[in-house]
C-alpha positions in Angstrom: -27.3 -36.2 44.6 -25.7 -38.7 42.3 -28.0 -38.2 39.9 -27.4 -34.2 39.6 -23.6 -35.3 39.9 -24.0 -37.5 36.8 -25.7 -34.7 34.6 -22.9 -32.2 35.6 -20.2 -35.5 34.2 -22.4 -35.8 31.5 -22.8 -31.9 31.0 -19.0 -31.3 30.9 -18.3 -34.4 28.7 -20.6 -32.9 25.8 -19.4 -29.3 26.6 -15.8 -30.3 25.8 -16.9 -32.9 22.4 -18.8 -30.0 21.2 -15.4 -28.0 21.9 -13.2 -30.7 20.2 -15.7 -30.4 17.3 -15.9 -26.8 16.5 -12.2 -26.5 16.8 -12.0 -29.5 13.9 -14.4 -28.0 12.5 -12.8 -24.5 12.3 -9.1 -26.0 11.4 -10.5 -27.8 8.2 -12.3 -24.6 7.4 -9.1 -22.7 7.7 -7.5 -25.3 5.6 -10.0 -24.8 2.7 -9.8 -20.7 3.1 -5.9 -21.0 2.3 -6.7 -23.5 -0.6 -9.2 -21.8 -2.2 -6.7 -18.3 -2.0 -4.0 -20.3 -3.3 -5.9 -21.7 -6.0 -7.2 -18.5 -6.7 -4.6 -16.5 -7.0 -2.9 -19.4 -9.3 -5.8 -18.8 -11.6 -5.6 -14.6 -11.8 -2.2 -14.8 -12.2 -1.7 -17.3 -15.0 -4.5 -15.8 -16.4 -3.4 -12.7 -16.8 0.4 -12.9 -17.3 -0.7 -15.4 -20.0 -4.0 -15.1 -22.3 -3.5 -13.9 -25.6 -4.7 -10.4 -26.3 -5.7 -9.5 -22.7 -5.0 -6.0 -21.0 -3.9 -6.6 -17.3 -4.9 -4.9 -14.5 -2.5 -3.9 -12.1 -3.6 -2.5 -8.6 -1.8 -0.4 -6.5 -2.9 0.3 -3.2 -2.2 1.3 0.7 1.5 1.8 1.8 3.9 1.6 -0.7 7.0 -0.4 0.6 10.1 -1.7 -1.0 9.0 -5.6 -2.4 11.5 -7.5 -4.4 8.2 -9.7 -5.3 6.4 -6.5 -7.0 9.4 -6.1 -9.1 9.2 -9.6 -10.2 6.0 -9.9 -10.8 6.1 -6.4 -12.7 9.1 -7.9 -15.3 7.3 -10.8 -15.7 4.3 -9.0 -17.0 6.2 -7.3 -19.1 8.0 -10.5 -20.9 3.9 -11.6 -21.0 1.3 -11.8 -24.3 -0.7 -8.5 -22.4 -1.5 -6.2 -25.2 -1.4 -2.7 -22.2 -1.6 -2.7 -18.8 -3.9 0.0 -16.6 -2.9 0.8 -13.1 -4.9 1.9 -10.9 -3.2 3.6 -8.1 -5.0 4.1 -4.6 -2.6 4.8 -2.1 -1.2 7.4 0.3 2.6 7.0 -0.3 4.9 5.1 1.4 8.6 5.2 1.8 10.6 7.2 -0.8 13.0 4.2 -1.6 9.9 1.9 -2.2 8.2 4.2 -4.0 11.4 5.2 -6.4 11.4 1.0 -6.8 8.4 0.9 -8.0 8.3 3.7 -10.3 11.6 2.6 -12.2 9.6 -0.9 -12.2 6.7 0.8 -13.9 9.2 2.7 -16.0 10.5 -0.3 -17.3 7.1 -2.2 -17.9 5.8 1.3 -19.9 8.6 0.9 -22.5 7.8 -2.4 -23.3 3.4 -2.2 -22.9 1.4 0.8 -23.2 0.9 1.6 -19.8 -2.1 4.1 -18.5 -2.9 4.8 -15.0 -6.4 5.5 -13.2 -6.6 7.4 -9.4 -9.3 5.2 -7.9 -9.1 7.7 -4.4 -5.8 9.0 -3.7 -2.2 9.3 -5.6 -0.4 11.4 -2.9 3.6 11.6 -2.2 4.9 7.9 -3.2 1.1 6.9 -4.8 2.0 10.2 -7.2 5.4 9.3 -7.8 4.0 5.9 -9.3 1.3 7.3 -11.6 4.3 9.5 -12.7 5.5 6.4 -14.6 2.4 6.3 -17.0 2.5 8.8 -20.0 -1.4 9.3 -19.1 -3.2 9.7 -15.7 -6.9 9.8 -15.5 -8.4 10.5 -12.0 -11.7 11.3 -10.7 -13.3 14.1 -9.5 -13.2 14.0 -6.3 -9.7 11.7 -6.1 -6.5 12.8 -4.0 -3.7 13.5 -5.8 0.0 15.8 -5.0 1.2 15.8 -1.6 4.7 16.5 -3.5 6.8 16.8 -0.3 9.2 14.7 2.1 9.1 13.8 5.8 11.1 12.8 8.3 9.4 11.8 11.4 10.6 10.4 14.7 9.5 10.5 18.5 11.2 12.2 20.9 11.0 10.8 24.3 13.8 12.6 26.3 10.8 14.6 28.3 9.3 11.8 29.5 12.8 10.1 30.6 13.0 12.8 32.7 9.7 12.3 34.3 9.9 8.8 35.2 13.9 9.6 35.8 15.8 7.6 33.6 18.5 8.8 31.7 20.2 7.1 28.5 23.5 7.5 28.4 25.5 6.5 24.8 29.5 6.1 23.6 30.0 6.9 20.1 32.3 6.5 17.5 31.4 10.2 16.1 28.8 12.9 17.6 26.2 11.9 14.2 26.4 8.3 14.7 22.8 7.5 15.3 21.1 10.6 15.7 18.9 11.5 16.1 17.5 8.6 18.5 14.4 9.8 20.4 16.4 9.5 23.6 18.6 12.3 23.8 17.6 15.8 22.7 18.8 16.4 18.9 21.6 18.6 18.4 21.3 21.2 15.7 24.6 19.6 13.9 21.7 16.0 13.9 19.1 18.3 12.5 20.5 20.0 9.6 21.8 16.4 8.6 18.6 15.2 8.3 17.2 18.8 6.8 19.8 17.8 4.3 18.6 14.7 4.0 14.7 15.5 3.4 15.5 18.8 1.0 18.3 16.6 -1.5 15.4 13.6 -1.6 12.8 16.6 -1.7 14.9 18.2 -5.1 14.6 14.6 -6.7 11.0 14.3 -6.1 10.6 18.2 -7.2 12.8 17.4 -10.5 10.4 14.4 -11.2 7.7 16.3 -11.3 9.1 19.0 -13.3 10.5 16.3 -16.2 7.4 14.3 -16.4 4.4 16.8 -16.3 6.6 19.2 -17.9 6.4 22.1 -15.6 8.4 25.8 -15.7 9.8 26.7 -12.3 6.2 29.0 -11.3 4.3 26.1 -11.7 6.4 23.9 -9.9 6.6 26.1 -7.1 2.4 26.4 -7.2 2.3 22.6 -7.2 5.2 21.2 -4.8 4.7 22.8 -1.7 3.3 19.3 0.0 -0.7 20.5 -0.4 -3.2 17.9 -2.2 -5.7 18.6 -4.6 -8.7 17.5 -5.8 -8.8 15.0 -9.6 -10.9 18.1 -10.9 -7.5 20.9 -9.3 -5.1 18.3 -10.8 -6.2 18.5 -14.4 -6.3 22.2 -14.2 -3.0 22.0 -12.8 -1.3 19.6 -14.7 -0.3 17.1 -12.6 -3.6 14.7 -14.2 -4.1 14.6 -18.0 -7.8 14.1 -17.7 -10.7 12.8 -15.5 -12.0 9.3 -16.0 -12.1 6.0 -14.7 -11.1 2.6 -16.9 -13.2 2.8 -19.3 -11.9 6.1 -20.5 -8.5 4.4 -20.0 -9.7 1.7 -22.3 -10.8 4.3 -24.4 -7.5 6.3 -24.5 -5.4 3.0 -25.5 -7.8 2.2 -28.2 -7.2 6.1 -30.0 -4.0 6.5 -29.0 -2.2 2.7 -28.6 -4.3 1.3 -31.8 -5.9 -1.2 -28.8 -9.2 -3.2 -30.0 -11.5 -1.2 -27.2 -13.3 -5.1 -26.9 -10.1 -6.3 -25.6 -10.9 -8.5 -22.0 -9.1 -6.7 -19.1 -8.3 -9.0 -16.4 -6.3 -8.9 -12.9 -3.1 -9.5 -12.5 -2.1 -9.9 -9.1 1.6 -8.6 -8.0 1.7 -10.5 -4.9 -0.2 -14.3 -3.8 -3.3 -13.5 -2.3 -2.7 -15.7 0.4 -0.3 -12.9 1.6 -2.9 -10.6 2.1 -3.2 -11.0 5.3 -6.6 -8.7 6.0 -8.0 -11.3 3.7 -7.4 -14.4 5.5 -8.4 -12.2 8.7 -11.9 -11.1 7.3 -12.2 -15.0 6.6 -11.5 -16.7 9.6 -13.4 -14.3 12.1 -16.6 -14.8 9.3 -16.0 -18.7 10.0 -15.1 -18.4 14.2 -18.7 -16.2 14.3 -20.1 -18.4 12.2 -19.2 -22.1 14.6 -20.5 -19.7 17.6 -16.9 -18.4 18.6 -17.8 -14.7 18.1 -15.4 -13.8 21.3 -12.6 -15.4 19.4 -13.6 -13.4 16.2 -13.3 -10.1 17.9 -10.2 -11.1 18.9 -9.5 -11.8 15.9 -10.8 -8.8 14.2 -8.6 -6.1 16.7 -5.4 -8.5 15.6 -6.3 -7.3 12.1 -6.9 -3.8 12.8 -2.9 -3.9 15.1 -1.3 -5.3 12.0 -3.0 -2.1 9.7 -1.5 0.2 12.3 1.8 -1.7 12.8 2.2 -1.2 8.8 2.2 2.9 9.8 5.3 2.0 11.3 7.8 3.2 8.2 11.4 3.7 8.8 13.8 6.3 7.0 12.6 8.7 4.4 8.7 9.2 3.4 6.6 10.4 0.9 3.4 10.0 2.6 0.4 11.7 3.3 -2.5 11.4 5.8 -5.1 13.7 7.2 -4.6 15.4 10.1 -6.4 13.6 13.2 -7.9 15.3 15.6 -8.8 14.5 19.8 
């Protein structure tokens, strides 16, 4: 008996040295994940902002958001020694504040580089508002692009107060101060100030259109009634100049820009990569699955996919699309 009891000492002393060791183990690997980001993105970004007869690549993509660090990063490419700058745009929209900011950002970067963009999948709502910015939009056949609209969105829970009987009561300074809230039903004096709301941000999104493609009333109407279209419905429609990918970007700056078509295109990053946080996420359940800690890695892996959904969370106006989803 004192033998078996001296395996199970011996058992549980290795068990939690082999425990000590993976977690060491899984802490300096973390440690050299973040480095090798940091170092990274060091590189891209000094590499772009800063060789000599370079055009930068500039990526747009997923939910556009106000960022004081894209603007930044934006002017400093355009105080940089980048002969043009290609954007490629591949996102849904976003809020309509963010995605004004980063259109007068582009705006601003376009009158000091030529500036071309290229619809990788999708340029709807605020991702269309972007490629506005560029004087030329190439997209591909089967990209996304339109979704020229405004929404405002909010939950209403005042049903299901009822159900569980609870009942929010509110003082207020005037009957429109917060509303509407989801907790109360929304009175039609809350409603038409937010219908005012969506239709004067709605007019500024709709006079965008209008100045930049250059579009008569009729084909405004045809265009801005929230639908999306295909790359190959968008040139005949106007709202893409032709369909292509980077190379016949490259191609357009080199006829029209007088750019050397041999000229080395290379990233520049608007943010640090060690803020993508999917990144570092994809990196450290690879390394936990990797030591034998594939539990953990799950975990790991649904903490990634909360934080994509969390970032559907937007507040205040949107210009946004998504498909409809379906039970």
């Amino acid at each position: 008996m004192s033998l078996d009891a001296d395996l199970i000492v011996d058992r549980r002393r290795m068990r939690r040295k082999l425990t000590f060791w993976r977690v060491t183990a899984f802490l300096v690997a973390i440690a050299a994940v973040v480095g090798a980001a940091v170092m990274l993105t060091g590189n891209r970004t000094s590499i772009a902002s800063g060789a000599t007869g370079s055009i930068a690549r500039v990526t747009i993509e997923g939910l556009i958001r106000g960022s004081r660090q894209r603007v930044e990063a934006l002017e400093r490419l355009s105080e940089s020694s980048a002969k043009a700058v290609i954007v490629h745009v591949n996102s849904p929209g976003g809020t309509v504040a963010g995605s004004e900011e980063l259109y007068d950002s582009l705006t601003r970067l376009k009158a000091k580089k030529p500036l071309v963009v290229v619809v990788d999948g999708i340029a709807a709502s605020g991702g269309y508002i972007a490629a506005m910015a560029s004087d030329r939009v190439f997209a591909q056949q089967s990209s996304i692009v339109g979704s020229i609209g405004i929404i405002f969105q909010y939950p209403n829970f005042t049903d299901l107060l009822k159900t569980v009987g609870v009942q929010v009561e509110s003082i207020k300074s005037t009957p429109l101060k917060a509303s509407p809230n989801g907790l109360e039903p929304t009175s039609p004096e809350a409603r038409a100030a937010v219908e005012a709301l969506v239709k004067d941000s709605y007019d500024w999104f709709k006079n965008l259109v209008r100045e930049r493609r250059g579009f008569d009333q009729e084909t405004l109407d045809k265009v801005a009634d929230g639908r999306v279209f295909t790359g190959r419905q968008g040139v005949d429609l106007k709202l893409v100049d032709a369909l292509g990918d980077e190379k016949a970007a490259i191609e357009w700056l080199a006829k029209e820009k007088g750019i050397d078509p041999k000229t080395p295109v290379r990233d520049y990053q608007l943010r640090p990569r060690f803020s993508d946080l999917p990144f570092l996420h994809t990196a450290m359940a690879g390394l936990l699955d990797a030591m034998g800690l594939g539990g953990l890695a799950e975990r790991l892996k649904e903490w990634g996919a909360l934080q994509a959904v969390e970032r559907l969370n937007l507040d205040g106006l949107l210009a946004l699309w998504h498909p409809p989803t379906t039970n």
